[in-house]
C-alpha positions in Angstrom: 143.3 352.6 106.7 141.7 355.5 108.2 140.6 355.9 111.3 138.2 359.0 112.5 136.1 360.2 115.5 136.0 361.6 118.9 137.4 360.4 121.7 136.7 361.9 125.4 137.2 360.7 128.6 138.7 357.2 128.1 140.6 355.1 130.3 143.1 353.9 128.8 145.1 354.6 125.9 144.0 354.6 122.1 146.8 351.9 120.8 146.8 351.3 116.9 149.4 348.9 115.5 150.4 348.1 112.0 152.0 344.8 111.6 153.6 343.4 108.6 154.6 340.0 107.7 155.7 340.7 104.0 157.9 343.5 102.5 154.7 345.5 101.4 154.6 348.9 102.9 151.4 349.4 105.0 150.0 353.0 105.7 148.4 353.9 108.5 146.5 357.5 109.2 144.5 358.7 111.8 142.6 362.0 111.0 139.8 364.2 111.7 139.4 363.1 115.1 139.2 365.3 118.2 141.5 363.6 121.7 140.1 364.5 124.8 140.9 363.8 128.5 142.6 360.6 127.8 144.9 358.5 129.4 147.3 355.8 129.4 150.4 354.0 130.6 153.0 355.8 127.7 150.6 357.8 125.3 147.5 358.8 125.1 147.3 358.0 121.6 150.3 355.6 120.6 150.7 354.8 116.7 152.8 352.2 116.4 154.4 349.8 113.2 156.6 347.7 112.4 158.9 346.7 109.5 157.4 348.4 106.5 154.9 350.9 108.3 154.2 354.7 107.3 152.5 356.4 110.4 150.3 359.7 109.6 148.7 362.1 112.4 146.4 364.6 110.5 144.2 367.5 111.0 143.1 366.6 114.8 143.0 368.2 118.3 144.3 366.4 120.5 143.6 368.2 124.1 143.8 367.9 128.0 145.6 364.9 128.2 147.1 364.0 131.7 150.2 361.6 132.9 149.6 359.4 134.9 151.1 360.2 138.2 155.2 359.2 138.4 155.0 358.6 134.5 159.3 359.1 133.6 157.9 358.5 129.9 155.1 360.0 128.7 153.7 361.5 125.1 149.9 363.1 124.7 150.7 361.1 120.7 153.4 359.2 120.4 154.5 358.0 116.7 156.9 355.6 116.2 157.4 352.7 113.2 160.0 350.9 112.5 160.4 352.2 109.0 163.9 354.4 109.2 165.4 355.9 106.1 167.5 358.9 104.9 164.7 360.1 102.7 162.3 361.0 105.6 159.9 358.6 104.3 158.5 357.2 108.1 156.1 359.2 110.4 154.1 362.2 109.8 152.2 364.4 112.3 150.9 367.7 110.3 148.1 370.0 110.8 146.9 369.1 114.6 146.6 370.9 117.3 147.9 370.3 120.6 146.5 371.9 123.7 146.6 371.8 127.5 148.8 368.3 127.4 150.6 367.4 130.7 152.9 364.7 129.9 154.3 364.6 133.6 157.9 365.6 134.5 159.7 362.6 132.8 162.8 363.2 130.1 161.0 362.8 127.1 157.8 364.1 128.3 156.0 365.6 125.8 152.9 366.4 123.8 154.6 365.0 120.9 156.8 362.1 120.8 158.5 361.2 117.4 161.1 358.6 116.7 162.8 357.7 113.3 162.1 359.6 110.1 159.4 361.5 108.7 157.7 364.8 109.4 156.0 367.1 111.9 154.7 370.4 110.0 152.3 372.4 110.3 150.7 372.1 113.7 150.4 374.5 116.3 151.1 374.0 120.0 149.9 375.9 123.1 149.6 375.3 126.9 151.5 372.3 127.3 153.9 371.1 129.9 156.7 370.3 129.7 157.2 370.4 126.2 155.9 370.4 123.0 158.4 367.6 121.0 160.1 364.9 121.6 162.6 363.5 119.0 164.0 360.1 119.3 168.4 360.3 119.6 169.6 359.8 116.0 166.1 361.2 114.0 165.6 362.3 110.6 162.8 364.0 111.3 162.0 367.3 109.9 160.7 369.9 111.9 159.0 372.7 109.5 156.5 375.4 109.8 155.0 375.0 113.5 153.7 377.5 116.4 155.1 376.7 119.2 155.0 377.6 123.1 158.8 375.8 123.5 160.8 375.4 120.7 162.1 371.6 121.0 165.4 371.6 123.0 166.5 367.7 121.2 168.5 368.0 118.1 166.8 367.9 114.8 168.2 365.2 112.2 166.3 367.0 109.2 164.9 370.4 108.2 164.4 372.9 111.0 162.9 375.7 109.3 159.9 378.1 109.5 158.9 377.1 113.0 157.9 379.9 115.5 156.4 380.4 118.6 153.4 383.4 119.0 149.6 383.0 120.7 147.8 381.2 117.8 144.6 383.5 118.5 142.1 380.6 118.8 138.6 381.6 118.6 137.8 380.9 122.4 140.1 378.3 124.0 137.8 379.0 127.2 134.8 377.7 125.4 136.9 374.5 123.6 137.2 376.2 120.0 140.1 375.8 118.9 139.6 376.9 115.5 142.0 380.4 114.3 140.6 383.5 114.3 141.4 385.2 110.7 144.2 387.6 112.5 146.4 384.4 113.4 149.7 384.3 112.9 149.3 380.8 111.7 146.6 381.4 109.3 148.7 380.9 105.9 151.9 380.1 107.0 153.4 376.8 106.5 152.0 374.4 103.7 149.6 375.3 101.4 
């Protein structure tokens, strides 16, 4: 299923579940959306699945999402199934953009919160407190080709290559366009 939209100034967090009651892998994306002054208890956007789940984040901006005050856990997206497997075939956040995310002061606050396998690629990262990743203990997650502000500090269970931090150049962040300007360092790096 796909999912896509905008979403601004919602109470509450954007929760979407994949359930399975057979051995039939489900898939699950949410792209082309834009994530905007959101909130909720954990996430403000929390993919979740379980059993035989694949989890993909694609191509959105996901922007000025606050913790709720005292939050000890908290993830602007958080992407979690309970597919787990050595070939990195579970969650997959690539070409979003994360902005302006305060995810409180918490442990594992972040703008992104993977657990398990999969990928995050591709994205870029600027402005956010306190960090950009979060990887679950014990991940296979690979980490490949993203800007970053901060670097994740939690160990990375797969690939860990290509990822660098530099000011992505957006168009005007003042003005909300977030789009690269052609002199980006992330303009044809990573993926193509």
């Amino acid at each position: 299923r796909n999912l896509g939209g905008f979403v601004q100034s919602f109470d509450g967090a954007l929760d979407v579940s994949c359930s399975a009651t057979d051995s039939n892998t489900r898939f699950v994306t949410v792209r082309h959306n834009i994530f905007s002054e959101i909130d909720g208890k954990y996430a403000g956007v929390h993919l979740w699945g379980d059993g035989p789940c694949r989890l993909a984040f694609r191509n959105n901006l996901v922007k000025a999402i606050t913790a709720p005050a005292g939050a000890g856990y908290f993830h602007g997206v958080s992407l979690c199934s309970g597919l787990f497997d050595s070939t990195r075939q579970g969650d997959y956040a690539d070409q979003n953009t994360f902005v302006a995310i305060n995810a409180g002061a918490g442990n594992q606050a972040a703008a992104l919160g993977v657990c398990r396998s999969g990928s995050v690629s591709d994205n870029v990262f600027r402005g956010n407190v306190p960090r950009d990743l979060d990887l679950s203990p014990g991940n296979a997650v690979d980490v490949v080709d993203n800007l970053y502000d901060l670097a994740p500090d939690d160990a990375i269970g797969g690939q860990n290559t290509g990822n660098f931090s530099a000011d992505p150049l957006f168009v005007n962040a003042g003005a909300g366009d977030y789009r690269l300007q052609l002199a980006s360092p992330a303009v044809n790096h990573g993926a193509t």
